[in-house]
C-alpha atoms as a printed R data frame, in Angstrom:
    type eleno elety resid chain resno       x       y      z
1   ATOM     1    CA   UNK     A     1 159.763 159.818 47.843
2   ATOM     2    CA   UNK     A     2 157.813 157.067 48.522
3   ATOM     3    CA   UNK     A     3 155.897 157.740 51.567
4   ATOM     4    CA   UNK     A     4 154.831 162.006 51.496
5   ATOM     5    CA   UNK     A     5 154.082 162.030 55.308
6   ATOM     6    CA   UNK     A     6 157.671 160.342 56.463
7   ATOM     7    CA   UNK     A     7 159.813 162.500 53.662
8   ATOM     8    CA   UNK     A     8 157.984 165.781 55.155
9   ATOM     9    CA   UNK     A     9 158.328 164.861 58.505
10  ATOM    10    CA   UNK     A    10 162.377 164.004 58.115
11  ATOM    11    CA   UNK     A    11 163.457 167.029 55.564
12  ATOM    12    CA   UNK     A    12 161.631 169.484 58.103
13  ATOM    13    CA   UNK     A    13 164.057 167.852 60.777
14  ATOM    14    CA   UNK     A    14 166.974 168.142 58.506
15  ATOM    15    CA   UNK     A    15 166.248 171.651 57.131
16  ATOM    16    CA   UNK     A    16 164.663 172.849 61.042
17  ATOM    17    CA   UNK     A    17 161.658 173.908 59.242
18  ATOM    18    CA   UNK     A    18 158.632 172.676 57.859
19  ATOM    19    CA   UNK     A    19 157.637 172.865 53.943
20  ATOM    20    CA   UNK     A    20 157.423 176.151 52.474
21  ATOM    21    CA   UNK     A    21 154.916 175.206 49.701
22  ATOM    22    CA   UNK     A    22 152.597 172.459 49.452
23  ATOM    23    CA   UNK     A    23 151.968 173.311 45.518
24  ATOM    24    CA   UNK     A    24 150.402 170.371 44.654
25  ATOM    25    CA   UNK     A    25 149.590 166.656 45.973
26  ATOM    26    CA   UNK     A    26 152.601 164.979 46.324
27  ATOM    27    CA   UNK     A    27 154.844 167.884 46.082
28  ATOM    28    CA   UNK     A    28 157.067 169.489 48.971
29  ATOM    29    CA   UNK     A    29 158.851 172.711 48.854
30  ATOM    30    CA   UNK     A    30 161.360 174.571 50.663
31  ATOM    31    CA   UNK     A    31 162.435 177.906 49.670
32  ATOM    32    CA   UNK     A    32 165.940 179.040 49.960
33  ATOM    33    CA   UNK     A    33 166.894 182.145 48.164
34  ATOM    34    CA   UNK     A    34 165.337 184.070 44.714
35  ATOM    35    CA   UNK     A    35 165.171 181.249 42.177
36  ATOM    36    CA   UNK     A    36 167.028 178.127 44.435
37  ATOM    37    CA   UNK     A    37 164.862 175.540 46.768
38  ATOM    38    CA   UNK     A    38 164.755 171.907 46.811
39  ATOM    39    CA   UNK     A    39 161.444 170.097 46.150
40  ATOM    40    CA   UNK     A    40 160.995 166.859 47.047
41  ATOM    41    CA   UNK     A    41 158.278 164.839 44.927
42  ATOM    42    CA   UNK     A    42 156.323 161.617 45.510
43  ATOM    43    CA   UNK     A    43 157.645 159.488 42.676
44  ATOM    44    CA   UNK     A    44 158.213 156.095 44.202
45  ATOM    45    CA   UNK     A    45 159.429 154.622 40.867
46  ATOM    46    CA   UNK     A    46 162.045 156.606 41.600
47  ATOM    47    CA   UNK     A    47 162.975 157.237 44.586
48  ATOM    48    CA   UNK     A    48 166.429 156.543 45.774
49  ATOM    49    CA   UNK     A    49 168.392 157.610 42.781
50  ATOM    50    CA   UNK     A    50 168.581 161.745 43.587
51  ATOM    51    CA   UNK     A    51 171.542 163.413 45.160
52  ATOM    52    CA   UNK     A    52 171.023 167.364 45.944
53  ATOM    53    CA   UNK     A    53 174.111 169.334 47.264
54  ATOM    54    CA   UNK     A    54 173.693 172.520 49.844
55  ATOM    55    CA   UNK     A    55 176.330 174.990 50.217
56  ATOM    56    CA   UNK     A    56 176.701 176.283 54.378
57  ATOM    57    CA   UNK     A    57 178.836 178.985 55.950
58  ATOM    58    CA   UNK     A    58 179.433 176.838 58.829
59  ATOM    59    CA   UNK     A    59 179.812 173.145 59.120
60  ATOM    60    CA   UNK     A    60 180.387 172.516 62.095
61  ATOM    61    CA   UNK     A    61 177.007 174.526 63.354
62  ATOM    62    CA   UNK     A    62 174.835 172.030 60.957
63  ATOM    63    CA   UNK     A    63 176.511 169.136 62.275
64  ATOM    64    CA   UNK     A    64 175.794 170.433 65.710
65  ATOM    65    CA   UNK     A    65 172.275 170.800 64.484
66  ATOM    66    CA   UNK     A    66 171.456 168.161 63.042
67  ATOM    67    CA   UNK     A    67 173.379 165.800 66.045
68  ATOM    68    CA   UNK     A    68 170.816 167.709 68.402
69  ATOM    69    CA   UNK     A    69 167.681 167.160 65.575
70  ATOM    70    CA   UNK     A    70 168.647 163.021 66.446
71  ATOM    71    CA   UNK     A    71 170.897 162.480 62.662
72  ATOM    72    CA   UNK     A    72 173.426 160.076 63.401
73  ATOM    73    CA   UNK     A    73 176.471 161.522 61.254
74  ATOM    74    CA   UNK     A    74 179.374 160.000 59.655
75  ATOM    75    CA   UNK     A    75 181.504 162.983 59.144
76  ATOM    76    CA   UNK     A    76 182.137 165.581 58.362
77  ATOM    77    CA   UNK     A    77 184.719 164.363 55.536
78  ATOM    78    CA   UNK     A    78 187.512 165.830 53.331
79  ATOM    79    CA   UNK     A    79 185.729 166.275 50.364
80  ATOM    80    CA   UNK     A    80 187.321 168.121 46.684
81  ATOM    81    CA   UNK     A    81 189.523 170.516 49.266
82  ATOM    82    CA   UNK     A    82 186.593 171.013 51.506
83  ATOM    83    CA   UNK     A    83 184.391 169.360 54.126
84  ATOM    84    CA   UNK     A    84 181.277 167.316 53.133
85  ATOM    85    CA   UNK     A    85 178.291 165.800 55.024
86  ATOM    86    CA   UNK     A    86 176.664 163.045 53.744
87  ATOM    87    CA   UNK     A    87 173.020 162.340 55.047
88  ATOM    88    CA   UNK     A    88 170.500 159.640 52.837
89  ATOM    89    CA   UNK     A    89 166.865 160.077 53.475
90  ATOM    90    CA   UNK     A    90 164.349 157.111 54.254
91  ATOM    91    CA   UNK     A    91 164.344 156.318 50.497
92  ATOM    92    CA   UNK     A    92 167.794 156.580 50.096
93  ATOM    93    CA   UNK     A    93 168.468 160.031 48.645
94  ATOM    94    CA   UNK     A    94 171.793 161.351 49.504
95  ATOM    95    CA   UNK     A    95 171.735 165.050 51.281
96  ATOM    96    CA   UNK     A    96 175.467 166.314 51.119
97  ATOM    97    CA   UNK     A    97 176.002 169.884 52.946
98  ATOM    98    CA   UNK     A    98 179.289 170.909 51.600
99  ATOM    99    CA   UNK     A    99 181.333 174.077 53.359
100 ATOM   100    CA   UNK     A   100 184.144 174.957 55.233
């Protein structure tokens, strides 16, 4: 990420829930399960280049979500005999919720 403030403000929109760890500057954490969250880190050299894939029950609830959080979508798609959503962040990172 290159700007901490914007990337925290738009993943708590996406994820409907602010960071669940602030560990250390420059470091955002959400906690999903024993062992699996996504962190999102202030590394502007490389920002851009990261992809990160979340598994949902429902689709069609997190694209009525995240229509009603302000996302503008473009799907969701047929995607490897299932349904993807494809979301970038401000720097570019691709967000794809993948589910029935």
């Amino acid at each position: 990420m290159t700007d901490e403030s914007a990337a925290g403000k738009w993943y708590a929109r996406l994820l409907d829930r602010e960071p669940d760890d602030r560990p250390m500057p420059g470091l955002l954490e959400w906690h999903f399960g024993n062992g699996f969250g996504l962190q999102v880190w202030a590394e502007p050299e490389r920002a851009g280049h990261s992809v990160v894939v979340i598994e949902v029950d429902d689709m069609d609830a997190v694209v009525s979500r995240l229509t009603a959080a302000g996302f503008t979508l473009q799907g969701p798609q047929p995607g490897g005999g299932r349904r993807i959503l494809v979301i970038e962040d401000p720097d570019g990172n691709r967000v794809v919720f993948a589910g029935e």
